[in-house]
Steps between C-alpha positions, in 0.01 A plus 500: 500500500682260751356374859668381763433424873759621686573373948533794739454513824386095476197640342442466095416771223421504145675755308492618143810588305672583176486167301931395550491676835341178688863405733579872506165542697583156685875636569339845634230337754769307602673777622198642636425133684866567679428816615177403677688194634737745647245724644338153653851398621471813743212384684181652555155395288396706225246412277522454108469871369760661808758235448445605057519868632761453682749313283395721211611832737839293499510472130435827465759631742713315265412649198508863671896410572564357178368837280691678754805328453377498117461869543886591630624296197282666277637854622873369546449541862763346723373233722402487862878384659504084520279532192612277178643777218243601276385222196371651192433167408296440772328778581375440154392128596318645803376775268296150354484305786283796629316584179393144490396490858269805425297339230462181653367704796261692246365146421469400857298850526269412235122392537 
């Protein structure tokens, strides 16, 4: 099993992962990292664990839009108007994006 120590929020954590999975997991708490920068950028002070609950409510609103959109495509639904035409292609690549998200989540989860 891999370990890494991934940066976010300027603090450090040691995470476990899939062995081949190590700059996925780096790549992902990157992302993670920008959020909370963003959340910082708006001012306020939040500690540690609100600024981590907070970006991960924006990654989740994320993921909610991106099975919905995943959903309509699925279904043949027309898009929202301004919306991009449906991609079978990629609702299929967000169909993994999110399936991957999921279990790395379920090893975030774990004791």
């Amino acid at each position: 099993m891999g370990q890494v120590t991934v940066r976010v929020g300027g603090y450090t954590h040691p995470v476990s992962c899939e062995d081949g999975q190590e700059a996925h997991l780096i790549a992902l708490a990157a992302e993670v990292d920008r959020r909370v920068s963003s959340i910082r950028a708006m001012g306020g002070q939040f500690g540690e664990s609100r600024l981590l609950l907070l970006a991960s409510l924006l990654l989740a609103d994320e993921i909610h839009d991106l099975r919905v959109e995943l959903s309509r495509a699925k279904s043949a639904q027309p898009a929202p108007a301004g919306a991009a035409a449906a991609d079978p292609v990629l609702a299929e690549r967000l169909s993994r994006l999110a399936e991957r998200i999921e279990g790395i989540a379920a090893t975030l989860d774990a004791p």
